[in-house]
C-alpha positions in Angstrom: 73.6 70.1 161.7 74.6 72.7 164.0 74.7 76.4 162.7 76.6 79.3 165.1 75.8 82.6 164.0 77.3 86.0 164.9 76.5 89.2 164.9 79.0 89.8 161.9 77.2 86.9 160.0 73.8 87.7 160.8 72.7 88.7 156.8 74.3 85.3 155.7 72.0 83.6 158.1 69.1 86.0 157.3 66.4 83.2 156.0 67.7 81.1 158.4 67.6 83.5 161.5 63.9 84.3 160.3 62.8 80.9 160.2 64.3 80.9 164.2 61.9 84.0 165.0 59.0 82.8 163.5 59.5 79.5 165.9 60.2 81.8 168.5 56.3 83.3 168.0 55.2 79.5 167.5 56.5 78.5 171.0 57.0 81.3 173.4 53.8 83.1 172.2 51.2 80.8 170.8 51.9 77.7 173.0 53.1 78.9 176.3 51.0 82.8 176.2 53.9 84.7 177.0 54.3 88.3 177.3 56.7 89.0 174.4 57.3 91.3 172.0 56.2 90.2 168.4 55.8 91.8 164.7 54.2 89.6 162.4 55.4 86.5 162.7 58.1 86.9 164.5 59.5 87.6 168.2 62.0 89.3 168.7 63.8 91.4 171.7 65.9 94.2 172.5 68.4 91.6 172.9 68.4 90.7 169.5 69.9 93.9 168.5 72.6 93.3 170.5 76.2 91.5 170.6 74.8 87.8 170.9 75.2 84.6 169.3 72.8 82.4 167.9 73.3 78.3 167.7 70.6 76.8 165.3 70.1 73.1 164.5 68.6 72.2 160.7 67.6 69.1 159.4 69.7 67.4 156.3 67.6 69.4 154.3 68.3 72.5 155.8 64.8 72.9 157.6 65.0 74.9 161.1 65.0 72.0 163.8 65.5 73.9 167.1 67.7 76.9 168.3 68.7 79.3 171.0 70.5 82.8 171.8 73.5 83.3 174.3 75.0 86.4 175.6 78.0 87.1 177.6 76.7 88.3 181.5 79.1 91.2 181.5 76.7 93.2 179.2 72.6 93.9 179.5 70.6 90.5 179.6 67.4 88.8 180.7 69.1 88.1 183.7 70.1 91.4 185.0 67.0 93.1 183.2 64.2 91.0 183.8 65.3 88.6 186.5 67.8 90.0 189.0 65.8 89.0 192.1 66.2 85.4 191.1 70.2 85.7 191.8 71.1 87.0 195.2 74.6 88.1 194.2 74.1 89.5 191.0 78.3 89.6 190.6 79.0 85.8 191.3 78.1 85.4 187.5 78.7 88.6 185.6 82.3 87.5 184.2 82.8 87.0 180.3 83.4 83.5 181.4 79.7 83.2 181.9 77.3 82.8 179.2 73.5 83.4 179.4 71.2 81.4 177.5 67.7 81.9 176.1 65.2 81.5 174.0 66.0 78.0 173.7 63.3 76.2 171.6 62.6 73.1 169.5 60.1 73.1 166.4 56.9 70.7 166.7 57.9 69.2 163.5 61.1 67.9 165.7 58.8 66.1 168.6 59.2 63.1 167.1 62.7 62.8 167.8 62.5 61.2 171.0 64.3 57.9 172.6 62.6 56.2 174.9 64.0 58.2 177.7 61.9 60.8 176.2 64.6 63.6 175.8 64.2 65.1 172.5 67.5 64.8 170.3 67.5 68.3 168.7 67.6 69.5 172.5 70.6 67.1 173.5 72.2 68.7 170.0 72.1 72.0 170.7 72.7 71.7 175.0 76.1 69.8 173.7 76.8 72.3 170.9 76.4 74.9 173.3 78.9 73.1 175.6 81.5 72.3 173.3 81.6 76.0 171.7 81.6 77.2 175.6 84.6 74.7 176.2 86.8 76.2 173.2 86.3 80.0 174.4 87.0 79.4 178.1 83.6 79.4 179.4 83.0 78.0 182.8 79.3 78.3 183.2 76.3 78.6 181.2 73.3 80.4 182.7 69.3 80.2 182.4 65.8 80.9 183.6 63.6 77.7 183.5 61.0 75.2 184.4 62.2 73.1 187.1 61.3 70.5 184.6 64.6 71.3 182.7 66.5 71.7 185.8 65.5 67.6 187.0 66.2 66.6 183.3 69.6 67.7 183.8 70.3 66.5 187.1 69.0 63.0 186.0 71.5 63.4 183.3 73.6 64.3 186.0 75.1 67.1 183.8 76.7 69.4 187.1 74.1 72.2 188.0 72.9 74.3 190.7 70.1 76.8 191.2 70.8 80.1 192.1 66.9 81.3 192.9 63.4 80.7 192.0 60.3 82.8 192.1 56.5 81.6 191.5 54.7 83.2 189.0 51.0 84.4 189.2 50.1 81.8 187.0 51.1 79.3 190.4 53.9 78.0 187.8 57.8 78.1 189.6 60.9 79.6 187.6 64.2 79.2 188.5 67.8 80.5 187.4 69.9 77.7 186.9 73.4 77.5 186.0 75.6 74.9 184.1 79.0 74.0 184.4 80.6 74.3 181.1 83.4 71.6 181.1 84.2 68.1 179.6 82.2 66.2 182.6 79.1 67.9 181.2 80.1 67.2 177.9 80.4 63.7 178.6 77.2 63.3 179.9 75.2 65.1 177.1 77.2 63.1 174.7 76.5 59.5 176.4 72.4 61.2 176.2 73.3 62.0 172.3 74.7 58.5 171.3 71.2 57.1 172.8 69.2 59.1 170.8 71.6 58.8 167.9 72.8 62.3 167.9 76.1 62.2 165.8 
């Protein structure tokens, strides 16, 4: 189930949004050694304070499955803050029509819920949640920072994509910014990848 959260509803959500920063921790600072800012155990951001929306999958039984964060480009955002020199022409994509996504993660107690393919199903539910939100307020394009990893995935999905830069990191590991079209093709696709994996 498929949870959208906005700043106006963020003390309804307040267990639930929690449960999302303490995965946040989990992933982006105990597994992958990032460089983020955390309290406890949680991570948060400046950008948390801020006019985004949250989209959060739970299980049946309302445990946290997976989430992530989008902003609109025309307002401060890991994009323009942190990586600006990964898009040449910073004003192609700062329009209220483009979204910027982040801290998209999935909870190791949802790795199991693979097809054969591999893709996990709670990341097909929340890419096509994101889309279909995006569709009904006149988004055109969804942007991200990433592993090329992700990037291929959706090209072999062929959900329509392009990447605006890339960088290497110290660590020898390449980044990219990669942006998503927001429309009904895409849709399509991610949906024909959700009825594989049984995503309803």
């Amino acid at each position: 189930m498929l949870h959208y959260i906005h700043p106006h509803q963020r003390s309804q959500y307040r267990s639930l949004l929690d449960d999302y920063f303490c995965l946040r921790k989990t992933i982006f600072h105990d597994k992958l050694g990032w460089s983020v800012n955390v309290t406890g155990d949680m991570e948060k951001d400046i950008y948390d304070t801020m006019d985004c929306m949250y989209i959060l999958s739970t299980s049946a039984d309302g445990q946290l499955l997976g989430g992530l964060r989008q902003m609109v480009t025309t307002g401060p955002t890991l994009t323009w803050e942190v990586f600006s020199d990964l898009v040449p022409d910073r004003t192609s994509i700062m329009s209220p029509r483009v979204w910027e996504t982040t801290r998209f993660c999935v909870s190791p107690s949802a790795s199991h819920l693979k097809f054969n393919s591999g893709i996990n199903r709670v990341a097909i539910e929340l890419s096509l949640g994101a889309l279909e939100y995006g569709i009904q307020q006149g988004v055109t394009r969804h942007i991200a920072v990433c592993e090329r990893t992700v990037f291929e995935l959706s090209r072999s999905l062929r959900v329509p994509s392009e990447i605006l830069g890339s960088r290497i990191e110290p660590n020898g590991s390449e980044i990219l910014c990669v942006a998503w079209e927001v429309n009904e093709e895409s849709a399509a696709r991610l949906k024909w990848a959700g009825s594989m994996a049984q995503v309803a």
